[in-house]
C-alpha positions as CSV (number, residue, x, y, z in Angstrom):
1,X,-71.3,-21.5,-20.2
2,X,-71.5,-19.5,-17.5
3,X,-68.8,-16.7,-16.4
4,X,-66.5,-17.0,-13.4
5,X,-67.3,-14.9,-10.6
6,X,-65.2,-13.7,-7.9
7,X,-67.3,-15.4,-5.0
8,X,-66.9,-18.7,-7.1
9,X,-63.3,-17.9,-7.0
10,X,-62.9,-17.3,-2.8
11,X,-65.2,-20.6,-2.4
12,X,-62.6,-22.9,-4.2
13,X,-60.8,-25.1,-1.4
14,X,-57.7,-27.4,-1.6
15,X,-59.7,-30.3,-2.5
16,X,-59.9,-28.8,-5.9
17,X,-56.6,-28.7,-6.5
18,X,-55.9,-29.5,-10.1
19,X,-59.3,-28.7,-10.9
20,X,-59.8,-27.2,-14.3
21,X,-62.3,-23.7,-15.0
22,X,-63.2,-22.0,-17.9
23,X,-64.7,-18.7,-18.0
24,X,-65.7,-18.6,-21.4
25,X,-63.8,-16.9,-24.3
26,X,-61.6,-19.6,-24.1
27,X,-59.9,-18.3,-20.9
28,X,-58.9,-21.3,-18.7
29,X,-57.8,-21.8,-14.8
30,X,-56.1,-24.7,-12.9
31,X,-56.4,-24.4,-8.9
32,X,-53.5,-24.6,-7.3
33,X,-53.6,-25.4,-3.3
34,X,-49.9,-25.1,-0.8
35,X,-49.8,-26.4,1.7
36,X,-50.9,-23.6,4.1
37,X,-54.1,-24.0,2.2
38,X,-53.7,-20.9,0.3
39,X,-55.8,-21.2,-3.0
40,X,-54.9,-19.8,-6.7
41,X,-55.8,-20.1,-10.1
42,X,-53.5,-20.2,-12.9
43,X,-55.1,-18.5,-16.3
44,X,-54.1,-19.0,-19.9
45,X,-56.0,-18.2,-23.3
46,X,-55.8,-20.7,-25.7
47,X,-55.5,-20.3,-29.0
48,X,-54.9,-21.6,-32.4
49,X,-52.7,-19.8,-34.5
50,X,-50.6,-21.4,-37.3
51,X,-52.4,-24.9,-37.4
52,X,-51.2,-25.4,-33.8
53,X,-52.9,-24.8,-30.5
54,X,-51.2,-22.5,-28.5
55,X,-51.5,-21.1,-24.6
56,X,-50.6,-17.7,-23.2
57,X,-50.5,-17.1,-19.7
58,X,-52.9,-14.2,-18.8
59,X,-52.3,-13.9,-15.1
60,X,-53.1,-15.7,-11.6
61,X,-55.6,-15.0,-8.9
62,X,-55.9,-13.7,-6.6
63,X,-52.5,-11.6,-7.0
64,X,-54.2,-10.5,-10.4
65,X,-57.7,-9.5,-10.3
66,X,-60.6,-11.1,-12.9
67,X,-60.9,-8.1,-15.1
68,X,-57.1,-7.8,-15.4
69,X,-56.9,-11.6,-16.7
70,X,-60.1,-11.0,-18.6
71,X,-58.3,-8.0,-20.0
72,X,-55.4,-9.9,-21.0
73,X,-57.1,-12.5,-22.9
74,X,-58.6,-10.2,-24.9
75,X,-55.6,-8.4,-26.1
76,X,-54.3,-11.4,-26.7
77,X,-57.6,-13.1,-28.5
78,X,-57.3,-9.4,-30.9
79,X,-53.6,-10.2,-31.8
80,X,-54.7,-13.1,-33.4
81,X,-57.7,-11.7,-35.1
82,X,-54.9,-9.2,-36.1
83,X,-52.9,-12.3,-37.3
84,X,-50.3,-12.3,-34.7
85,X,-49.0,-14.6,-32.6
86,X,-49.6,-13.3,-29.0
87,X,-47.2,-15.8,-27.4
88,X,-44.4,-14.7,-29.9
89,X,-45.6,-11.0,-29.8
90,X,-44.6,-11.3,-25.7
91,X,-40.9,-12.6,-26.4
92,X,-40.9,-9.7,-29.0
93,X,-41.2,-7.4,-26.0
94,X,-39.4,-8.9,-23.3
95,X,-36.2,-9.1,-25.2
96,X,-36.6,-5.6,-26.3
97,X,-37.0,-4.6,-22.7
98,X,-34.2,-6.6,-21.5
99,X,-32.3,-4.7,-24.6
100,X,-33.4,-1.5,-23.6
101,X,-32.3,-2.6,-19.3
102,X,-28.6,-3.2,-20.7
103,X,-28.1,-0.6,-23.2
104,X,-28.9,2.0,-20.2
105,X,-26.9,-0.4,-17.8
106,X,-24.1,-0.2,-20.2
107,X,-24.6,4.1,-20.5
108,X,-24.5,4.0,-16.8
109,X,-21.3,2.0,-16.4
110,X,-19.8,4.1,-19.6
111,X,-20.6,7.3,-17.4
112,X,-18.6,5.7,-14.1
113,X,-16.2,4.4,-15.8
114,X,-15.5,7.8,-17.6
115,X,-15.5,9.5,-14.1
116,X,-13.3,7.2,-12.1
117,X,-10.7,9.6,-10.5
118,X,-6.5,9.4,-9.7
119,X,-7.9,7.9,-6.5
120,X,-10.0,5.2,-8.0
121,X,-7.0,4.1,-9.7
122,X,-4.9,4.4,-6.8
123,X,-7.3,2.3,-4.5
124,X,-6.8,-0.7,-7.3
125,X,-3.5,-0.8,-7.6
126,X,-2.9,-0.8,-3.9
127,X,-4.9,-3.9,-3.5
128,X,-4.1,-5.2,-6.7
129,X,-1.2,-4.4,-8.3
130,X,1.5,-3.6,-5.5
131,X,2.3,-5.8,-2.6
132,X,5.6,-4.4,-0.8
133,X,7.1,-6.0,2.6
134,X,5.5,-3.1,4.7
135,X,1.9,-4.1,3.5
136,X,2.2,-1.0,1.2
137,X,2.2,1.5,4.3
138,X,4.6,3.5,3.2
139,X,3.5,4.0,-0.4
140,X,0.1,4.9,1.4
141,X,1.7,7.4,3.3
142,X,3.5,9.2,1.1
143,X,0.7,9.4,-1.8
144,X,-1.6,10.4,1.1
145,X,0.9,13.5,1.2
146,X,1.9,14.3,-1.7
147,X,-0.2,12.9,-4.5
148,X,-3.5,12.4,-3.3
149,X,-4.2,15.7,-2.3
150,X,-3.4,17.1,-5.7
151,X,-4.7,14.6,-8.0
152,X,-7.0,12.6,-5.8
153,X,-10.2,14.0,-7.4
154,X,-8.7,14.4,-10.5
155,X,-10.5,12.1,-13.2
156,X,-7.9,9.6,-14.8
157,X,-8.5,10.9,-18.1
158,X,-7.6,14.2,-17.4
159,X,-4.6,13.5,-15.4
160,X,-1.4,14.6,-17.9
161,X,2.0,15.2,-17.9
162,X,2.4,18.0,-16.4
163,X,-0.3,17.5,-13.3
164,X,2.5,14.7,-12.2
165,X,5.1,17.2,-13.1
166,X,3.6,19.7,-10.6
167,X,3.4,17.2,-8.2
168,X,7.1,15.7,-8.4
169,X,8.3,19.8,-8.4
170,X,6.5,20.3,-5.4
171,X,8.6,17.9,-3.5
172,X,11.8,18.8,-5.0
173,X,10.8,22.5,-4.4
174,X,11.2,21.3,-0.2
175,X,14.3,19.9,-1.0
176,X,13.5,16.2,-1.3
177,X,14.9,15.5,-4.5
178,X,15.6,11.8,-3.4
179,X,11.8,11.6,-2.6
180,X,10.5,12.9,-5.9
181,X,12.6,10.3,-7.3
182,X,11.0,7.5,-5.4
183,X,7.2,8.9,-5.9
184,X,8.3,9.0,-10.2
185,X,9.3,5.4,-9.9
186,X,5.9,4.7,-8.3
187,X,3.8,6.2,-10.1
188,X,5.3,4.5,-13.6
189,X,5.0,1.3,-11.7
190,X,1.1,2.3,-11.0
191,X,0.5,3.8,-14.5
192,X,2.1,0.5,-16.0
193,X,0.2,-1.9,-14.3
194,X,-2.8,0.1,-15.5
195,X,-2.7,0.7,-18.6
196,X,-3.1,-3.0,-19.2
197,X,-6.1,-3.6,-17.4
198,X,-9.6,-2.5,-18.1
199,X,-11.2,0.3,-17.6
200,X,-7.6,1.6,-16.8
201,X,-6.8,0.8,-20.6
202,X,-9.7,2.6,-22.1
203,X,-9.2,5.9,-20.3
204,X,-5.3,5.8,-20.7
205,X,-6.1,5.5,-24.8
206,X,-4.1,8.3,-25.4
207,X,-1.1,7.0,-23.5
208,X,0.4,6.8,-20.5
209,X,1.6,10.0,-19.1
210,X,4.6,9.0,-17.1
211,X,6.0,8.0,-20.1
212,X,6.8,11.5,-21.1
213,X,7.8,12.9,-17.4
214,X,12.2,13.3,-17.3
215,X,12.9,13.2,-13.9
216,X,16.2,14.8,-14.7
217,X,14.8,18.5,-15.8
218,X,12.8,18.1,-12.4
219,X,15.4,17.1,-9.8
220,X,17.8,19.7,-8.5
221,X,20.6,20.5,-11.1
222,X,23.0,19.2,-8.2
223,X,21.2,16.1,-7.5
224,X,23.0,13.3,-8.5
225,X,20.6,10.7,-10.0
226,X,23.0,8.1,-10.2
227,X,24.1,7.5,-6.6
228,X,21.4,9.6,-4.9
229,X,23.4,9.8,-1.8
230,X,26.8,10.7,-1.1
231,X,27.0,11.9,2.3
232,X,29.4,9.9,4.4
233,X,30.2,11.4,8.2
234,X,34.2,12.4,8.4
235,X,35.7,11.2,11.8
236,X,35.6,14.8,12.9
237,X,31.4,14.5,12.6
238,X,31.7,11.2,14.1
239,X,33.3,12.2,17.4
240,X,30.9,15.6,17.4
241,X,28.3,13.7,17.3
242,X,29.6,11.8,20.4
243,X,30.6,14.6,22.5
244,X,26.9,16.0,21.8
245,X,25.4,13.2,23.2
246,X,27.5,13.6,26.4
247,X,26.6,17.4,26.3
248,X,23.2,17.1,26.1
249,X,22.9,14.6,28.6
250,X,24.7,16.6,31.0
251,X,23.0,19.7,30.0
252,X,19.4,17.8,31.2
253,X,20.8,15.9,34.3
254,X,22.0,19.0,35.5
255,X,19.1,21.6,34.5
256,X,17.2,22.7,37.4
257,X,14.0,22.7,35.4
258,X,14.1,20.2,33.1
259,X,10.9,21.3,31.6
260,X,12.4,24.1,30.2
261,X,15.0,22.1,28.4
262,X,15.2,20.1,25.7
263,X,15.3,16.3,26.7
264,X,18.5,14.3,24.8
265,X,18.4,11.8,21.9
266,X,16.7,8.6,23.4
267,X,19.3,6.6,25.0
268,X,17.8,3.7,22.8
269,X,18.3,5.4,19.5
270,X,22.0,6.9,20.5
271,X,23.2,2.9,20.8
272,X,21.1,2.3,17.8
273,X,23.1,4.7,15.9
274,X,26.4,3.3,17.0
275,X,25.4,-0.4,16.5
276,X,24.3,0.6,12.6
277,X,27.5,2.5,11.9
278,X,29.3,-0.5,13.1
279,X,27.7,-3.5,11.4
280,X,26.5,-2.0,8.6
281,X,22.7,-2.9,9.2
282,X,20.0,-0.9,8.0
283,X,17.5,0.8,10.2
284,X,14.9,-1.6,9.8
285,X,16.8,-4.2,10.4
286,X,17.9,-2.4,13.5
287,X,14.2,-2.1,14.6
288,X,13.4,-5.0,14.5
289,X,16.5,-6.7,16.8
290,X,15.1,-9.7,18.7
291,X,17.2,-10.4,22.3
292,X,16.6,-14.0,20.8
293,X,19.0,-13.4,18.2
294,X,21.9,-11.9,19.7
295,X,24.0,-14.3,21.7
296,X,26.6,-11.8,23.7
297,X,28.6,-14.3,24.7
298,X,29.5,-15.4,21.4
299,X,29.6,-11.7,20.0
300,X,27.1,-12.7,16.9
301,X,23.6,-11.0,15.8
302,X,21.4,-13.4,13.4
303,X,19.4,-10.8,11.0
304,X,16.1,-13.2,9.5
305,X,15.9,-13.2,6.0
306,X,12.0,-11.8,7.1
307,X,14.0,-8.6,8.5
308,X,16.3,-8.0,5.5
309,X,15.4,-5.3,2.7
310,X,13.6,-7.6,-0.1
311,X,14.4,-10.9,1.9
312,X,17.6,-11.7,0.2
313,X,18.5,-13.7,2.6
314,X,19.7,-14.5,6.6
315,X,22.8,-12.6,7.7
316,X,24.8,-13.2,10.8
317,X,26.7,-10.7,12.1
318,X,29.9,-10.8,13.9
319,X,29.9,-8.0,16.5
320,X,33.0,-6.3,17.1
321,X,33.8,-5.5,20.5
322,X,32.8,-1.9,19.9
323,X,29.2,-3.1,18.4
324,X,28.9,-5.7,20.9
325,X,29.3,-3.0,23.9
326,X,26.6,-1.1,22.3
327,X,24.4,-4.4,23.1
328,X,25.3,-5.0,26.2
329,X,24.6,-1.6,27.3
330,X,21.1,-2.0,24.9
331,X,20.1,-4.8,27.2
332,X,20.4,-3.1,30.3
333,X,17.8,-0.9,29.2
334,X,15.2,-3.3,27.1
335,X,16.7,-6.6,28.2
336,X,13.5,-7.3,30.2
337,X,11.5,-7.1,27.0
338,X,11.6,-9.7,23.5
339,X,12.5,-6.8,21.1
340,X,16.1,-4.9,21.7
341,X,14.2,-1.5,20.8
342,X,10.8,-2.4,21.6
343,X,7.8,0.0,20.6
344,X,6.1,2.0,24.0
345,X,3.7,-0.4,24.5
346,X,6.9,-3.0,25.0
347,X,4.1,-5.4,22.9
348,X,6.5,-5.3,19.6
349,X,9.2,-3.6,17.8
350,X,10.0,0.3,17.5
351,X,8.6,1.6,14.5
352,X,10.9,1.1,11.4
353,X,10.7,4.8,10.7
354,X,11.0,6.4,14.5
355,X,14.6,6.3,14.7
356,X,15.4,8.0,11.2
357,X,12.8,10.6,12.4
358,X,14.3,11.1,15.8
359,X,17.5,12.0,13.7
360,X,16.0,14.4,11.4
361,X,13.5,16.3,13.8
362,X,16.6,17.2,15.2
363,X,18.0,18.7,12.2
364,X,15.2,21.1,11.2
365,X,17.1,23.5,9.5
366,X,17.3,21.5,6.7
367,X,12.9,21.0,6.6
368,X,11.3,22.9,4.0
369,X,7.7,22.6,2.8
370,X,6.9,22.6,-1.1
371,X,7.2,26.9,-1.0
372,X,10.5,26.0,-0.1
373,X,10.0,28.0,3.3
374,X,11.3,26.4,6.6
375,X,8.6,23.8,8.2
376,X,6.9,24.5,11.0
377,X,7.2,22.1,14.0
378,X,4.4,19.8,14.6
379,X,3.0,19.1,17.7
380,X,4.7,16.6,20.6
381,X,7.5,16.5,18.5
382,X,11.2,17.6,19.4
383,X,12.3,20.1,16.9
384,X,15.4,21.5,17.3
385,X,19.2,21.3,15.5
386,X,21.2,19.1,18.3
387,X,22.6,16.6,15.8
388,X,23.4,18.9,13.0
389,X,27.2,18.8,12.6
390,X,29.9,20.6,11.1
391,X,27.8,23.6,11.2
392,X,25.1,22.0,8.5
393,X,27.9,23.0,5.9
394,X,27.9,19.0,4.9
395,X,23.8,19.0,5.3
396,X,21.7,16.7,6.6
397,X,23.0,12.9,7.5
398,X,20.3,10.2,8.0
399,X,20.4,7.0,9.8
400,X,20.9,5.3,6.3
401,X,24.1,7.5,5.8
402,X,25.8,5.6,9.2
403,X,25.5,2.7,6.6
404,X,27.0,4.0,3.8
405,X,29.9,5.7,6.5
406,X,30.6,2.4,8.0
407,X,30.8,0.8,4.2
408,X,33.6,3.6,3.1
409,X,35.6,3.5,6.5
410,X,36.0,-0.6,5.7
411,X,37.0,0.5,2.5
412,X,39.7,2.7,3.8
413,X,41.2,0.1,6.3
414,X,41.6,-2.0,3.2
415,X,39.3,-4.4,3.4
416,X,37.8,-6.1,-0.1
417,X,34.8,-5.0,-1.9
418,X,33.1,-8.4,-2.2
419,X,33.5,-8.7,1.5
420,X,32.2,-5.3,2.1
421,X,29.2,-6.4,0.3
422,X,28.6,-9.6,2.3
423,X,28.6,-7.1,5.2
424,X,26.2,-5.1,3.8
425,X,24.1,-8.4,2.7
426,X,23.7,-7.0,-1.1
427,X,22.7,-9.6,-3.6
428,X,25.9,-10.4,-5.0
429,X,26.2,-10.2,-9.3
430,X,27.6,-13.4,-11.1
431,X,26.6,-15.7,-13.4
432,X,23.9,-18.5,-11.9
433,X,26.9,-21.1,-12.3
434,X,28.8,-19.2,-10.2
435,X,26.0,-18.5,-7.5
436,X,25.1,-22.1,-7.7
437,X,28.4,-23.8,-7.3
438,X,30.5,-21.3,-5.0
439,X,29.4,-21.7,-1.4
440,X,31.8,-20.0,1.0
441,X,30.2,-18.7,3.9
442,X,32.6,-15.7,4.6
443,X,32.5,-16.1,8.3
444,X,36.4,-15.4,8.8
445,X,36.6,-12.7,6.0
446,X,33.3,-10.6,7.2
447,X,34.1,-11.0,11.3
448,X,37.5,-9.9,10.7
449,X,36.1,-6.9,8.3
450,X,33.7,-6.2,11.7
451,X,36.7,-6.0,14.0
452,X,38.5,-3.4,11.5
453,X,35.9,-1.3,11.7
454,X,35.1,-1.3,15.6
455,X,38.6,-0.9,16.3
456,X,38.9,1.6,14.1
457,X,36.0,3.6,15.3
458,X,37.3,2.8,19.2
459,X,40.7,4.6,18.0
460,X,38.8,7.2,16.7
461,X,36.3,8.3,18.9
462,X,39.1,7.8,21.7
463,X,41.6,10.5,20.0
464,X,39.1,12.6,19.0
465,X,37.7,12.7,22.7
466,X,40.9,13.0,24.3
């Protein structure tokens, strides 16, 4: 018979299709037509090996030329000389090949895998593992300045106690013990949730390292782990802090260059700080006022349970008639907008954190970097030590210490704990029987609580003033 040739090959049209050629040696074709009219041949070898006739594909053409199929079959037609089965032989290799692909797949994802960093890990829990009502922006804020930079690059099995260590001291070092408190809880939340996930688990084999960090030997000795805290403004501070507002006001109004004075507290943020000292509220909270929920003429605030710290639940708040002239003079100023301290823009709410930083950029004597050496003021932003009072000798006071100072001055004027609380909208302890079945609202015991406190604070500021 004679041998294929490659012009016999380029003649074949789609008429043929199915056709069957044999090139001798057993080698055997079937034409194949598409339906673009492109032509191909499908070889095989067949053979009979084990009482059975067998084929083995030995290539098509034209993507494989003659003398490569030709080639084929005869490797093939020597295997089984060779008493092999050629068919069997090619599984042989193809599994070994696909053996060989995964074992250096698998060496390849061993070798990531052993150099994911503090970062990587970071990165999964943040998508993963932590979901906080701020979309996590402050958690990737503060590890963006003061853990990432230190252990960012640091592969996770090489992190150890006392890399974390080092980090926590740094913060304490710039007096933020509270802070280095905050970023140890973190990070044993982060640790935690990895150490039971793969490949987390398998580079934390020898344990997880927060496990052995005391937060206590790394805190100031003075700190006070327990109630963090304790600063609470006297009535003196109080009415200071009033007759600097005044001061600086007048101090700008009056200044014939008022470029090369400091400008006063935003007018904003002063009522903000009265309105939180006399309702209680925290700053975001305060923030995120709506002029839709504060009906003046009834003296009442409604606070959603979407605005309250860990959404416990609504609160209403009866405004005093101290707190409520805070408001009206509020919406003089912002009344034309939805928010009562709307951002720049005017598009949404002020920034949960600009008021708290208002307050402390102007206490800068109490800023220190991680050297413990006074911080350096960064730029467009005020700097100076116009609401430090009493000289600093009580330190700093925050915006969440008006809070606390409103909580202890209803304390004084006698007012009862549990009603204190309801102010404060804490989630109240009891047994579930209790929580299910006891369904007071509170309304006469907290507005009554309100008015104590803004009357006392009236009193106050009026005979410390006069």
């Amino acid at each position: 018979m004679p041998k294929l040739t490659q012009r016999t090959l380029e003649s074949l049209c789609a008429d043929q299709e199915g056709q069957i050629l044999r090139d001798g040696g057993k080698l055997i074709g079937t034409v194949r037509a598409r339906a673009d009219g492109t032509i191909s041949v499908s070889f095989f070898y067949r053979y009979r090996f084990a009482g059975k006739y067998r084929d083995f594909a030995c290539g098509t053409w034209p993507a494989a030329s003659l003398a490569a199929i030709r080639a084929k079959r005869d490797q093939a037609r020597l295997a089984v000389i060779a008493g092999k089965d050629p068919a069997a032989e090619r599984k042989i290799t193809r599994q070994e090949q696909l053996q060989e692909t995964a074992a250096r797949l698998s060496a390849l994802e061993e070798q990531r895998t052993a150099n994911l960093t503090f970062e990587d890990i970071y990165k999964a829990w943040i998508k993963d593992g932590v979901r906080r009502k701020d979309d996590n922006a402050e958690l990737k804020r503060t590890f963006a300045t003061d853990v990432l930079p230190k252990l960012g690059t640091t592969p996770v099995k090489e992190v150890t106690e006392h890399l974390l260590r080092d980090v926590l001291r740094a913060i304490v070092n710039r007096g933020a013990n509270r802070s280095a408190v905050i970023r140890r809880n973190d990070l044993t939340q982060m640790f935690a949730w990895a150490r039971k996930r793969q490949p987390w688990r398998k580079l934390l084999v020898e344990g997880d390292p927060m496990e052995l960090i005391e937060i206590e030997k790394i805190v100031a000795p003075e700190y006070d782990l327990d109630t963090y805290r304790k600063r609470v403004l006297s009535a003196t501070e109080i009415a200071e802090l009033r007759q600097t507002f005044i001061r600086r006001q007048e101090e700008y109004d009056s200044a014939p260059d008022k470029r090369k004075v400091t400008e006063p507290l935003n007018r904003t943020t002063q009522l903000a700080i009265w309105i939180m000292l006399s309702t209680l509220t925290r700053v975001a909270e305060t923030s995120m006022a709506r002029w839709e929920h504060v009906d003046l003429s009834a003296s009442e605030w409604f606070i959603p349970k979407a605005n309250v710290k860990d959404a416990v639940g609504d609160l209403t708040v009866y405004l005093s008639p101290f707190a409520l002239e805070q408001f009206k003079h509020l919406k003089k100023i912002t009344g034309d907008t939805d928010w009562c301290f709307p951002s720049r823009d005017r598009t949404s709410h002020l920034y949960e954190k600009a008021i708290t930083k208002q307050i402390t950029d102007r206490q800068w004597m109490f800023k220190f970097d991680e050297a413990g050496n006074q911080r350096k003021p960064k730029q467009k932003r005020v700097a100076d030590n116009s609401l430090v009072l009493a000289g600093g000798v009580n330190g700093k006071w925050t915006s969440h210490d008006l809070r606390r100072t409103g909580a202890t001055m209803m304390q004084s004027l006698g007012v009862p704990l549990d009603t204190i609380d309801r102010c404060q909208n804490h989630v109240l302890g009891g047994s579930k029987v209790r929580r299910s079945y006891l369904h007071h609202d509170y309304a006469a015991e907290t507005r009554e609580a309100w008015r104590k406190l803004g009357e006392h604070l009236t009193n106050m500021l009026t005979e410390k003033i006069n």
